[in-house]
N, C-alpha and C positions, 0 to 999 in steps of 0.2 A: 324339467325336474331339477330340484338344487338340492343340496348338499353336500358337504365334504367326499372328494374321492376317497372310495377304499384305498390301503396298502394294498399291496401283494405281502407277501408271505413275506419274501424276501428283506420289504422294505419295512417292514412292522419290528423285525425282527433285526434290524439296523437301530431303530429309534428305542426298544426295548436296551440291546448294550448300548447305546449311549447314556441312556439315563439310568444304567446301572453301574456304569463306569464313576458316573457321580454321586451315584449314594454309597458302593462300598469304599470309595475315597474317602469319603468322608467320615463314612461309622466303620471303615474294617471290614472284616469278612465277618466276625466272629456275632458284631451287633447290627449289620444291617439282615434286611427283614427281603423276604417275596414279597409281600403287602406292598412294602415301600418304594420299592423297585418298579413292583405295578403302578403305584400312584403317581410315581416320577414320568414313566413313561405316557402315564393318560391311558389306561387298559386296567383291567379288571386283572385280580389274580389269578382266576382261572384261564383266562387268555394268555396271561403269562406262561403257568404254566402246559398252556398248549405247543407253546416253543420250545417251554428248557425244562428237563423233569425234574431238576432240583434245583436250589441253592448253588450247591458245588458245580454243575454242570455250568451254571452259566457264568458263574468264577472264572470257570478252567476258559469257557469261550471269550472269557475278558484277558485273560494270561495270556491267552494264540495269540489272541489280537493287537495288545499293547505292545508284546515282545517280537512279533514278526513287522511292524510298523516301526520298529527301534532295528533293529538287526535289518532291515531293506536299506535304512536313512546311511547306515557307514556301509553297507554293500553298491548302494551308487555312487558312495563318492571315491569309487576305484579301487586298485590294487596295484596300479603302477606305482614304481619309487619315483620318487619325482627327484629328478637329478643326481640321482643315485645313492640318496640319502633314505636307510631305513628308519633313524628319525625321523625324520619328516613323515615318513608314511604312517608308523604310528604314532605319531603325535596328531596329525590330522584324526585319525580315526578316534582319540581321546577328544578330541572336540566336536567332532560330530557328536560322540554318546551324552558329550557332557550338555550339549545345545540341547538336546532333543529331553533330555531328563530336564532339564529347567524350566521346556517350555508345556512341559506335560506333568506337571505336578499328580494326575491321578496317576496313571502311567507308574510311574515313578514308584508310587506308593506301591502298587499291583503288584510290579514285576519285583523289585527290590527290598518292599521292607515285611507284607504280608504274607507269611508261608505257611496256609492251612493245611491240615496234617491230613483231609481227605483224599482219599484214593485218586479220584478225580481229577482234583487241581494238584496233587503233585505228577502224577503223569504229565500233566500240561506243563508245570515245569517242567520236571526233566526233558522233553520235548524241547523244547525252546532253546535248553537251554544247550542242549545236542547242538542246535543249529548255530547256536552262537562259537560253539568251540571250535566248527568245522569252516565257520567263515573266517574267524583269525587265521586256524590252520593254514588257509589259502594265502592268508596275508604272510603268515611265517614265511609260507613256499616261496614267496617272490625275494628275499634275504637270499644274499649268495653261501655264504658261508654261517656257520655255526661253531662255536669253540668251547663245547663242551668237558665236564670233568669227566664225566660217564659216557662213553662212546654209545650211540644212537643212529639206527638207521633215519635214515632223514623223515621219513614221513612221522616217525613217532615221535620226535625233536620237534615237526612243528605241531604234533597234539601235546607234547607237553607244556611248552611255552606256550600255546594258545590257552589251554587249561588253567595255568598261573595266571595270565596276565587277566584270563575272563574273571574269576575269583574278586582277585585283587580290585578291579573294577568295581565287583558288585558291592564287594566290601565298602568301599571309599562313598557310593553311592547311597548307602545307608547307612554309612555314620554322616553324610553329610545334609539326612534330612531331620536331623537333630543338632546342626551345625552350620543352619545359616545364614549365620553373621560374617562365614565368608563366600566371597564372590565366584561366580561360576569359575572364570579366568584364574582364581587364588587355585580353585581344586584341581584345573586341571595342570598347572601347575604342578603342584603337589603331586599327583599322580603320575604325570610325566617324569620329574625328580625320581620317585618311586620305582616306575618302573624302567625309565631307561638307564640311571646307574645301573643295574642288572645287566639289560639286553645289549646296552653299549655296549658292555665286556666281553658278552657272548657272542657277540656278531663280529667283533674287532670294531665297533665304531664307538666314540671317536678313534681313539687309538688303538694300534696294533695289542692285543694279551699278551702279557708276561708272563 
């Protein structure tokens, strides 16, 4: 007997977000369509929707998905300082984010410039974006010292500074999808300028606070 093996469940519903990873890239949250998404995936709408009971639903399972595949890429490449330079450490982590946004253009769009107002997909943000604040935090935690204006127990020093530097990131990341003409290596740059004039001071690197 021939023809095409079924999916499982699992896997049906793998090739469903991929191919809806590429149509709300493309049209938005606001203009792509269930139909479209169905037809991208090769499934009928009602199949579709046997997996995701809405639009927003399956938004939000594109937002987990793009945002925890961005947030693993700078959580494997460590949290040691590498020769004792907290530069270094976040400056690596600024290149990993910037690597992984250049080579995921939908990604990109998803997490950083699309923020539909349903209930749904902002939980998934917020979500995500929890996870992002509490992995810098860890990276704060490995910095020896902190030389702040406003005295701060340490673990709230490194949710504050994680919380800035997350922001500032997203920020740079979505003006820089209307921005480019300049090169990945320009942004992060720029962003490193950005942000370590700050953190320099506050950690005593390069030099000693006055």
């Amino acid at each position: 007997m021939s023809g095409k093996k079924r999916l499982t469940p699992e896997n049906r519903r793998a090739v469903i977000v991929s191919a809806a990873l590429a149509v709300f890239a493309d049209a938005g949250y606001d203009r792509a369509s269930m139909r479209a998404v169905a037809k991208a995936a090769g499934i009928t709408t009602p199949v579709l929707y046997d997996h995701f009971d809405s639009k927003a639903d399956l938004y939000a399972a594109l937002v987990e998905s793009e945002a925890d595949a961005l947030i693993s890429r700078w959580e494997q490449s460590g949290f040691e300082i590498p020769d004792g330079s907290s530069e270094d450490l976040f400056r690596e982590t600024i290149v990993t984010i910037f690597d992984w946004v250049s080579a995921n253009e939908a990604g990109w769009r998803i997490i950083f410039l699309d923020a539909p107002s349903d209930p749904a997909v902002a939980e998934a943000h917020r979500r995500r974006q929890e996870r992002a604040t509490s992995v810098l935090a860890t990276q704060f935690s490995k910095v020896p010292h902190f030389y702040l204006s406003v005295p701060l127990d340490r673990e709230r020093a490194n949710d504050f500074l994680a919380e800035a530097a997350k922001w500032t990131v997203n920020a740079i990341a979505a003006w820089w999808w209307g921005n480019r003409d300049l090169s990945k290596d320009q942004i992060v740059e720029l962003t490193s300028d950005l942000l370590w004039r700050g953190l320099g001071h506050v950690t005593g690197e390069p030099h000693d606070r006055r």
